[in-house]
Each structure stands twice: as C-alpha cells, then as structure tokens.
N, CA and C atoms as a LAMMPS dump frame, in Angstrom:
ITEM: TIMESTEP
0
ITEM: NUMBER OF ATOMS
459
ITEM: BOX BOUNDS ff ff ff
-5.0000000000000000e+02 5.0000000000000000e+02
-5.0000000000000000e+02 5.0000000000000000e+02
-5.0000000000000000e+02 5.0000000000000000e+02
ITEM: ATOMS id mol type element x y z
1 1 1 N 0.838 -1.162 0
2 1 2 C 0 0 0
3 1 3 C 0.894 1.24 0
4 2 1 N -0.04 2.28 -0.758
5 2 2 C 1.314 3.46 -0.668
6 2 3 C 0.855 4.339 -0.231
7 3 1 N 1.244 4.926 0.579
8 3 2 C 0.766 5.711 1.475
9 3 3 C 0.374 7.619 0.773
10 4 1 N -0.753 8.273 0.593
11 4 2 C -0.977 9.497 -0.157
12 4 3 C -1.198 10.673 0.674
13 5 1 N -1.863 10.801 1.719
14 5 2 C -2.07 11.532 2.578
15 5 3 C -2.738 11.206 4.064
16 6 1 N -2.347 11.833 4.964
17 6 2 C -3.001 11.523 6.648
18 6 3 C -3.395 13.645 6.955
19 7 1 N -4.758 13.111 7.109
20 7 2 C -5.145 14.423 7.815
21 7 3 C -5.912 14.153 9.077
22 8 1 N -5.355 14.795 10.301
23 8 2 C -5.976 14.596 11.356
24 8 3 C -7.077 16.121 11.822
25 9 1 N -8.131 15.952 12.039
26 9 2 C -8.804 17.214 11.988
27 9 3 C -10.189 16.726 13.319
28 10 1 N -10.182 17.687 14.202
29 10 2 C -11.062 18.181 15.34
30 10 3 C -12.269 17.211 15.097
31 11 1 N -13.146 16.739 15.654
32 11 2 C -14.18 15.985 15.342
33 11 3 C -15.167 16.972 15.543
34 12 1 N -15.335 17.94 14.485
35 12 2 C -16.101 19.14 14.536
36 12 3 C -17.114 18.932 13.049
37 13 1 N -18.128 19.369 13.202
38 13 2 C -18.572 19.308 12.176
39 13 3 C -18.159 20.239 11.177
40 14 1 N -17.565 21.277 11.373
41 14 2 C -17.278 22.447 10.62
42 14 3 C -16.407 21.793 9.629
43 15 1 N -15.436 20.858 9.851
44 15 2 C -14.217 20.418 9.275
45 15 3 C -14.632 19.4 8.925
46 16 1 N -15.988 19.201 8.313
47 16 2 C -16.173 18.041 7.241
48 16 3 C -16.265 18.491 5.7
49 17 1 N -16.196 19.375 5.408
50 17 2 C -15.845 19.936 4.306
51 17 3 C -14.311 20.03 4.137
52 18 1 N -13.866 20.318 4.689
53 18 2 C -12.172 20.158 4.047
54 18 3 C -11.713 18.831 4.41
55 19 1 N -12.562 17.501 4.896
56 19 2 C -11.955 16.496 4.946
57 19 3 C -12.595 15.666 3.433
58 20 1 N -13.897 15.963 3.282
59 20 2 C -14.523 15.464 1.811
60 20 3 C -13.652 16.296 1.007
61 21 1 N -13.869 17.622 0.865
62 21 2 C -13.211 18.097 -0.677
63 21 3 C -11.237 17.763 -0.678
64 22 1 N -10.751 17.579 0.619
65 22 2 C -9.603 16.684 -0.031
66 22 3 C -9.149 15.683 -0.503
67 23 1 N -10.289 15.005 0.137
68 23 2 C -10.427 13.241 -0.437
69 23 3 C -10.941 14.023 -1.567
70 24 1 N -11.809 14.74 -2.374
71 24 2 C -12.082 14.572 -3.278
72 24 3 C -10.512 15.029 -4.711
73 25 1 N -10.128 15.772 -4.412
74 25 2 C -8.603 16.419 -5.084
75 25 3 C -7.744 15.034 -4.947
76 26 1 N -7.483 14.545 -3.676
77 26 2 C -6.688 13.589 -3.906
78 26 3 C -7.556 12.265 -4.954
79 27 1 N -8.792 12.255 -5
80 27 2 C -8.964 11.071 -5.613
81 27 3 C -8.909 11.716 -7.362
82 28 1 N -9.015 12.671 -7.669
83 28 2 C -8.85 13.473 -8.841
84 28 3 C -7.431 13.396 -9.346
85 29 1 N -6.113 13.976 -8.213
86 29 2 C -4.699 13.425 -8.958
87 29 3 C -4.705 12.366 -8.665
88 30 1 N -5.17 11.168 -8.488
89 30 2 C -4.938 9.227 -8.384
90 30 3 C -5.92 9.118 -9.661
91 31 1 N -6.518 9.929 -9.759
92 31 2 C -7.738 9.057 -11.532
93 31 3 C -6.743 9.459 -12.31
94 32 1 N -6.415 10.871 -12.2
95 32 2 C -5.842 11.642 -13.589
96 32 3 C -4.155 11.166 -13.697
97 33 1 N -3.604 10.386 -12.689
98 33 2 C -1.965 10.163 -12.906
99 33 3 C -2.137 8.808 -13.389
100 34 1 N -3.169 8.278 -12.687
101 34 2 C -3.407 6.489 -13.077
102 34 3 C -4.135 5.903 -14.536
103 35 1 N -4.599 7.492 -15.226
104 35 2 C -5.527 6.825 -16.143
105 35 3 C -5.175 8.025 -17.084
106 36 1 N -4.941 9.046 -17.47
107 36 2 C -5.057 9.925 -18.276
108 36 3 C -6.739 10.537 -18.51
109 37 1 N -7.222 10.446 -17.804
110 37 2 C -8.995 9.86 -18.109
111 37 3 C -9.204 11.701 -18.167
112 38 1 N -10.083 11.695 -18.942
113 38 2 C -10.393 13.13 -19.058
114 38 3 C -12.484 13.401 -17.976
115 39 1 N -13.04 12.159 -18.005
116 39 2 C -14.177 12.413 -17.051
117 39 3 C -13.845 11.555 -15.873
118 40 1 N -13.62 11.966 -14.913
119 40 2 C -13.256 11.258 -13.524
120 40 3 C -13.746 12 -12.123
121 41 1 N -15.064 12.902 -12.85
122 41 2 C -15.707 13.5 -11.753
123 41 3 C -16.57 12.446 -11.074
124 42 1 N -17.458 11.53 -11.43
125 42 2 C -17.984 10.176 -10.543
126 42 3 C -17.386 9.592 -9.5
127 43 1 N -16.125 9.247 -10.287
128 43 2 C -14.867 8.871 -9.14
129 43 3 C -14.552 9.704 -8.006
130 44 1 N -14.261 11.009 -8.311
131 44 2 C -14.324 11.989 -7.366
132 44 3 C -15.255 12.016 -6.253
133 45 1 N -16.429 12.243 -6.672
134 45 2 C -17.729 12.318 -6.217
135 45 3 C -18.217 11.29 -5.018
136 46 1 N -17.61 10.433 -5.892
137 46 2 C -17.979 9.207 -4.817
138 46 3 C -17.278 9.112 -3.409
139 47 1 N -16.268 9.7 -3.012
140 47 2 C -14.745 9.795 -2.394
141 47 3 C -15.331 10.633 -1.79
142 48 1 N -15.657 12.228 -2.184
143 48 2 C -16.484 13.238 -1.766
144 48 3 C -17.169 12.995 -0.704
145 49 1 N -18.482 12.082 -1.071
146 49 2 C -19.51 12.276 -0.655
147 49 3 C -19.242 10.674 0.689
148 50 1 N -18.595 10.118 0.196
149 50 2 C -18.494 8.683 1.419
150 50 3 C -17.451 9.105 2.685
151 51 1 N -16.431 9.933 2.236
152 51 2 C -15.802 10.903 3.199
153 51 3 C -16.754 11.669 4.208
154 52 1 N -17.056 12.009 3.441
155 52 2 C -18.467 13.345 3.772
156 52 3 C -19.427 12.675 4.931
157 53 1 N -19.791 11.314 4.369
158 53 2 C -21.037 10.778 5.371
159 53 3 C -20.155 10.427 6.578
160 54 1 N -18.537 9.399 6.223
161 54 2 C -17.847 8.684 7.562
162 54 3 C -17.171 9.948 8.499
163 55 1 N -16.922 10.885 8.244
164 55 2 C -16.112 12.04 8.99
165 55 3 C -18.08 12.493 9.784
166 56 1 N -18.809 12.615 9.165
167 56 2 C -20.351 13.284 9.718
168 56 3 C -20.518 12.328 10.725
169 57 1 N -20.325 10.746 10.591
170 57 2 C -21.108 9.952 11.622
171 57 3 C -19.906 9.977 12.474
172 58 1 N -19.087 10.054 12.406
173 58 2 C -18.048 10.362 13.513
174 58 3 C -17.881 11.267 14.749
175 59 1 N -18.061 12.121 13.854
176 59 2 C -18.626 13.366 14.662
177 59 3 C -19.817 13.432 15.617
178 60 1 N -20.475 12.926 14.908
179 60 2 C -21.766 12.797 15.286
180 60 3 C -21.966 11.639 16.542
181 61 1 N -20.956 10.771 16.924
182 61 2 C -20.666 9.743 17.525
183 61 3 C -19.849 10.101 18.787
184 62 1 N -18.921 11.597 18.557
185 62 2 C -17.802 11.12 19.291
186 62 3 C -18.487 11.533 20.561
187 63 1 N -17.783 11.327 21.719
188 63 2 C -17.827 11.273 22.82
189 63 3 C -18.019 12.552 23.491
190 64 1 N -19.178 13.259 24.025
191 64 2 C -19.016 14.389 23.914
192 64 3 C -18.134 14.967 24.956
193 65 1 N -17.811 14.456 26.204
194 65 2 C -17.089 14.422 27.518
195 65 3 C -15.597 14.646 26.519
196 66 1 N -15.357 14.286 25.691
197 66 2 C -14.155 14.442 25.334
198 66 3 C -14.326 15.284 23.884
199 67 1 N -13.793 16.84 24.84
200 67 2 C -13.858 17.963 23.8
201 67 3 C -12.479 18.104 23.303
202 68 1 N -11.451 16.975 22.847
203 68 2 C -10.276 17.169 21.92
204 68 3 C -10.122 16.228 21.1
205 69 1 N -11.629 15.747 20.772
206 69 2 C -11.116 14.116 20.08
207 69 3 C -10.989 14.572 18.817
208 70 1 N -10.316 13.511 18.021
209 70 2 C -9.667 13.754 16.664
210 70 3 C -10.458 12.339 15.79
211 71 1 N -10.8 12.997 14.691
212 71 2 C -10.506 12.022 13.451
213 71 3 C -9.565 11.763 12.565
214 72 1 N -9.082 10.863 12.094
215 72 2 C -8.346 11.127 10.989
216 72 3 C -8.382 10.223 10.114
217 73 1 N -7.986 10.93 8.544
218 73 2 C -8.602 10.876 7.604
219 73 3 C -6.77 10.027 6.743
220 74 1 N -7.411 8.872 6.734
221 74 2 C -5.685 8.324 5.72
222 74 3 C -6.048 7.977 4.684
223 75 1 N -5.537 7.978 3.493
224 75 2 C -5.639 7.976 1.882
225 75 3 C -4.563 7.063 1.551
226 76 1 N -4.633 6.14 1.339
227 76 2 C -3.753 5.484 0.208
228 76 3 C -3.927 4.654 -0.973
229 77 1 N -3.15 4.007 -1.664
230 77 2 C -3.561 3.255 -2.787
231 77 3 C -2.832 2.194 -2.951
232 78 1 N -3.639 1.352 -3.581
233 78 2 C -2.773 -0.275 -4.238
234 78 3 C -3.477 -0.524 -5.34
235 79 1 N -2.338 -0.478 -6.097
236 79 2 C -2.432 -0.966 -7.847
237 79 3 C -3.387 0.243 -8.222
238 80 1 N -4.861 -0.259 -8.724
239 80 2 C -5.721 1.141 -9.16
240 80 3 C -6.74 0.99 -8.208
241 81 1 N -6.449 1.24 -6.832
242 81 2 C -7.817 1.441 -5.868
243 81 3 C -7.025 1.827 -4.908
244 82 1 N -8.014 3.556 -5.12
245 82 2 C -7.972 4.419 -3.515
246 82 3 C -8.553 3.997 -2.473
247 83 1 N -7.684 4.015 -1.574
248 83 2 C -8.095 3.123 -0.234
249 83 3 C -8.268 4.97 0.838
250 84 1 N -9.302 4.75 1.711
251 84 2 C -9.529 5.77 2.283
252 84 3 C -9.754 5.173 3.827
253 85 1 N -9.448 5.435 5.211
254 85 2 C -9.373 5.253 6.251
255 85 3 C -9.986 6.146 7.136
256 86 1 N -10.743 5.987 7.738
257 86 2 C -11.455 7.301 8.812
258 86 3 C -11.326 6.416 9.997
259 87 1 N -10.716 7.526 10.994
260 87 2 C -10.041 6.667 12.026
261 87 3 C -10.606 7.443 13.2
262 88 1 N -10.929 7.01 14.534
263 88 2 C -11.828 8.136 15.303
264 88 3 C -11.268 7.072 16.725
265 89 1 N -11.97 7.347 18.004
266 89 2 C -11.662 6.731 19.114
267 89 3 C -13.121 6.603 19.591
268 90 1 N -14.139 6.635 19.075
269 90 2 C -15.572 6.64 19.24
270 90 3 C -15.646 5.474 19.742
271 91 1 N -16.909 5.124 20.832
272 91 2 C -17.68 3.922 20.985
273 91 3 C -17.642 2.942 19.837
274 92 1 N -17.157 1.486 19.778
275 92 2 C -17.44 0.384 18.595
276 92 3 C -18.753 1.081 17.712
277 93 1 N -19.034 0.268 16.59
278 93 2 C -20.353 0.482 15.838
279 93 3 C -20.291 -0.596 14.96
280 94 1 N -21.351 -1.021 14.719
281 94 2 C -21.84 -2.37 13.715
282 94 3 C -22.229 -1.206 11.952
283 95 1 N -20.773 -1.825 11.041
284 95 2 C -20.914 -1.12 10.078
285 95 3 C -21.671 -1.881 9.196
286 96 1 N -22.699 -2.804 9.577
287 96 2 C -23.821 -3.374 8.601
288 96 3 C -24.813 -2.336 8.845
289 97 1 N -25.234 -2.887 7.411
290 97 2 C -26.561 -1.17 7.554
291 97 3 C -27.628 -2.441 6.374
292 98 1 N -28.84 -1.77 6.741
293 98 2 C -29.976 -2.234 5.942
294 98 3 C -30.423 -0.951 4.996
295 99 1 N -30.739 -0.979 4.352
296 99 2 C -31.441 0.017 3.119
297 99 3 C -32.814 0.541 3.97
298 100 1 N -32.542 1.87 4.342
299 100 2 C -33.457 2.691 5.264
300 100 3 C -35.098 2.662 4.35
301 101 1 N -36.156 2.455 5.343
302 101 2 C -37.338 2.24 4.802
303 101 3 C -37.384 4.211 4.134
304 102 1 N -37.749 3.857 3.488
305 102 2 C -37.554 5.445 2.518
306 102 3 C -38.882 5.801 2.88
307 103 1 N -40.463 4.969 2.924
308 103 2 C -41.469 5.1 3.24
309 103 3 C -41.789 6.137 4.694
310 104 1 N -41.135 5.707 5.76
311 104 2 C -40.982 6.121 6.712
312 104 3 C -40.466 7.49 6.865
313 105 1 N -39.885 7.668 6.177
314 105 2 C -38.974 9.597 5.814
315 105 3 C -37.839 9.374 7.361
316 106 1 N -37.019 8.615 7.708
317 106 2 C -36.504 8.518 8.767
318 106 3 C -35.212 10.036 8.792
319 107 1 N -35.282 10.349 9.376
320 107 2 C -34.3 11.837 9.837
321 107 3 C -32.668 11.182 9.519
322 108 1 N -32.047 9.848 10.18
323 108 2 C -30.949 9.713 9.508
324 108 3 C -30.714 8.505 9.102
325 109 1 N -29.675 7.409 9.061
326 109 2 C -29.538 6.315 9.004
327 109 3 C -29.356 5.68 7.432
328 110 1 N -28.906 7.089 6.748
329 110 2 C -28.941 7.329 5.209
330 110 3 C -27.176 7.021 5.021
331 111 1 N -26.482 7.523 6.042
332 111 2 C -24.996 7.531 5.759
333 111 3 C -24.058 6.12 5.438
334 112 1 N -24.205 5.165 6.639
335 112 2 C -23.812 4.181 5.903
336 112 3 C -24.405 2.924 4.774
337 113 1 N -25.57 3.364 4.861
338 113 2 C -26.374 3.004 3.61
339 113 3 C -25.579 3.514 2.267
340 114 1 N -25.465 4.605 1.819
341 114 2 C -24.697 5.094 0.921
342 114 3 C -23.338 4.98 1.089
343 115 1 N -22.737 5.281 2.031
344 115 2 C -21.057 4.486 1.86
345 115 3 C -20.676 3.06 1.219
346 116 1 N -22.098 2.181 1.817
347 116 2 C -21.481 0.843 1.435
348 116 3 C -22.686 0.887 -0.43
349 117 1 N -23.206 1.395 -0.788
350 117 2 C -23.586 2.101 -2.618
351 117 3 C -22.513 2.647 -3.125
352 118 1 N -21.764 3.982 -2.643
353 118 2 C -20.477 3.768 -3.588
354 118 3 C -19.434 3.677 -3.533
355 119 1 N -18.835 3.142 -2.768
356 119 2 C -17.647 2.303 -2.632
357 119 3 C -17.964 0.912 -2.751
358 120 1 N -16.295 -0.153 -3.224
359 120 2 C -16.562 -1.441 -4.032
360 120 3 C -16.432 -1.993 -2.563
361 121 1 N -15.808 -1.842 -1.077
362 121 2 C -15.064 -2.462 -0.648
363 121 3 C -15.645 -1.836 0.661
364 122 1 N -15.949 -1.847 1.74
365 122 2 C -16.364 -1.366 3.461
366 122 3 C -16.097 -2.398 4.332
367 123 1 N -15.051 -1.821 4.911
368 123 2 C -14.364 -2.609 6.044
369 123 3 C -14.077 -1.906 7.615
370 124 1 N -14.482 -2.924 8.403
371 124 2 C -14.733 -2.133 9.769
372 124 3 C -13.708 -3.136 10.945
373 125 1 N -13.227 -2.246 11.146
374 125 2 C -12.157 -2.679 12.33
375 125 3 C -11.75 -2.254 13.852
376 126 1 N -11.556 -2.517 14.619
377 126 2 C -12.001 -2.187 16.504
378 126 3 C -10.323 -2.578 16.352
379 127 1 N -9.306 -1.719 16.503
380 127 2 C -7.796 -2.175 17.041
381 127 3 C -7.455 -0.873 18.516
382 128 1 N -7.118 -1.507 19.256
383 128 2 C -6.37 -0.751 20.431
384 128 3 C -7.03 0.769 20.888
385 129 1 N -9.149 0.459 21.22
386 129 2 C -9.699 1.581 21.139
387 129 3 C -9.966 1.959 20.399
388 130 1 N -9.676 2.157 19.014
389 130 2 C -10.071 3.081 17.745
390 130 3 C -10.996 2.416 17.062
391 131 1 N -11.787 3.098 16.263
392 131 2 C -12.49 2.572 15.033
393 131 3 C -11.861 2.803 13.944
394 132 1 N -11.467 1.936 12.859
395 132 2 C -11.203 2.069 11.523
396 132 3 C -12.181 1.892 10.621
397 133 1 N -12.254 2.776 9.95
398 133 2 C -13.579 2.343 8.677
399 133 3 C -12.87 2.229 7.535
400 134 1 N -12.497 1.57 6.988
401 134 2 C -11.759 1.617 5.479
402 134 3 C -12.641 1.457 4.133
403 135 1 N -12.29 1.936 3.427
404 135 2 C -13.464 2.321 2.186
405 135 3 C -12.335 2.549 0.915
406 136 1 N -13.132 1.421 0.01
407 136 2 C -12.497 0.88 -1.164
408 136 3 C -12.953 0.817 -2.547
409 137 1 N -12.574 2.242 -3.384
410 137 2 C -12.987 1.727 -5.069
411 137 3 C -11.808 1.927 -5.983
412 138 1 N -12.045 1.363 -6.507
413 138 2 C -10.963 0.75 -7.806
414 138 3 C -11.885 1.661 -9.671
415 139 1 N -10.562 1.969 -9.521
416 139 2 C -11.362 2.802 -10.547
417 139 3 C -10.543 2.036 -12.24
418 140 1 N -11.675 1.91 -13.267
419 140 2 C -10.993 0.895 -14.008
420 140 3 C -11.337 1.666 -15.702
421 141 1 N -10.729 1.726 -16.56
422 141 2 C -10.475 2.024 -17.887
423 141 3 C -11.651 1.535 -18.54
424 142 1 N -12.266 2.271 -19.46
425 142 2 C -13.016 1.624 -21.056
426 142 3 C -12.761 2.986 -21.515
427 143 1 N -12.63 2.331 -22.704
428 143 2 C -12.571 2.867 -23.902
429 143 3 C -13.545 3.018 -24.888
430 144 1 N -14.323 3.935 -25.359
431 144 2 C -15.204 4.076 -26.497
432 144 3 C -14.925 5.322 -27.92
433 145 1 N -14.714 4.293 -28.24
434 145 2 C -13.864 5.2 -30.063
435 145 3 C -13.297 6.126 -29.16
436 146 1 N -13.395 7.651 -29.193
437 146 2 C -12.23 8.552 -29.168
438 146 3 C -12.402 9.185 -27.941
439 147 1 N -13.413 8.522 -26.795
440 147 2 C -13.333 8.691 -25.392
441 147 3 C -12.647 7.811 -24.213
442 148 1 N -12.004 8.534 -23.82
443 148 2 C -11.438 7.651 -22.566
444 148 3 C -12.3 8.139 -20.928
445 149 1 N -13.13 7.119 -19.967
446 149 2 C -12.83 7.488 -19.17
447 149 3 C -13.078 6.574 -17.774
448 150 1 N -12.724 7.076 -17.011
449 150 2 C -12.881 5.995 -15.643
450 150 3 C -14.497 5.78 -15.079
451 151 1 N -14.174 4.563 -14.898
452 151 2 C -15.687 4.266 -14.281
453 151 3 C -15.512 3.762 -13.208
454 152 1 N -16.277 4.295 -12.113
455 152 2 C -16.051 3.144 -10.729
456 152 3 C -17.133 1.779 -10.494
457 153 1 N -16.368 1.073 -10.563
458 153 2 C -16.69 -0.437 -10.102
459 153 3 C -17.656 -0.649 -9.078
C-alpha cells in the first residue's frame, strides 16, 4: 500500500468539508496520474460524498465528555484502488446497515447506507480503542472510439 495523505482534523462538524473536498482532489490526482482519463468527476464524487457521510457519523458519535477528540482521515492506494481510512476513538459500531425504509422519511440512518452504494469495498475494524472504517474503489479504464474514461466499479 502506498501511502498518499493523513489528515488529522477536530471531530467538529465544521471540518467536514475540508476532509470530503480533499479526499475529493486527492482522488482526482490518483484518476488523472493512473488513467489519463479526461471524465473522472464520478470517481471523485464518490470519495467526496463517502468521506463526507464517515467524517459526519463520527462526529456525530464522538464522545461528547471528550472535547479534543480527533478524526483522521488516511488515503492510500494499491495498484488502481484508492483506499480511504477514517479513524476516530468513538464507541465500537456495527458497520452493517440495511437500506433505510424510505417510506418512513426517517431523519438519519442514510450515511452508511450510501457508503457501502459507492464504494466497491467497506471494512470495519475495533484495534487498540479506535475505530477504523476503510473504504475501497478501484477505478478501471473503457474505452469508447475517441473517449477515454474511468468508471467506478
């Protein structure tokens, strides 16, 4: 695995925007160095927005007695799949999710529902206190006559 970036940032909600829109830049130079791909905003997007939900439920989780807790946000890659890490010291959590009754209009329970929609890969890990959430897409080449571009898996 190669290691791309570690950002550690306040478990504030304010600072979920600069933890999505860097996952989103970093997943933009990993499409555009790995593929030449000229549409690789999906790819982006997806990184964006699954950042976006795991840094929100984090927050939203942490401990409130503890006003210095940290998330952090690790990026890396193997072969052609950005690997993304959200790392927190929160209470355990069961990262199985059921597809929220939409009927019901429920207020949340939308976030890891959609993490595990676009990403290929959701992996949940309890090591030494921490939660790891790791989140996995592989972004892969087609070609059509004189378009190139990435599609996520």
């Amino acid at each position: 695995m190669h290691p791309i970036l570690t950002l550690t940032l306040q478990a504030d909600l304010r600072y979920v925007r600069i933890a999505s829109i860097t996952a989103c830049n970093v997943a933009e130079i990993f499409a555009d160095s790995n593929s030449n791909a000229a549409d690789i905003s999906d790819f982006c997007h997806a990184y964006e927005l699954a950042v976006s939900e795991a840094f929100t439920n984090s927050v939203r989780h942490a401990k409130p007695s503890q006003t210095e807790t940290q998330i952090t946000v690790h990026v890396s890659s193997e072969n052609s799949t950005l690997v993304v890490c959200i790392i927190d010291a929160n209470p355990p959590f069961n990262p199985v999710t059921q597809a929220p009754d939409i009927n019901s209009y429920p207020e949340g329970g939308y976030g890891l529902f959609l993490i595990h929609q676009l990403m290929d890969t959701v992996l949940y890990a309890r090591e030494n206190g921490t939660n790891i959430l790791t989140m996995k897409k592989r972004a892969t080449m087609t070609q059509t006559a004189n378009t190139r571009t990435i599609n996520p898996e």
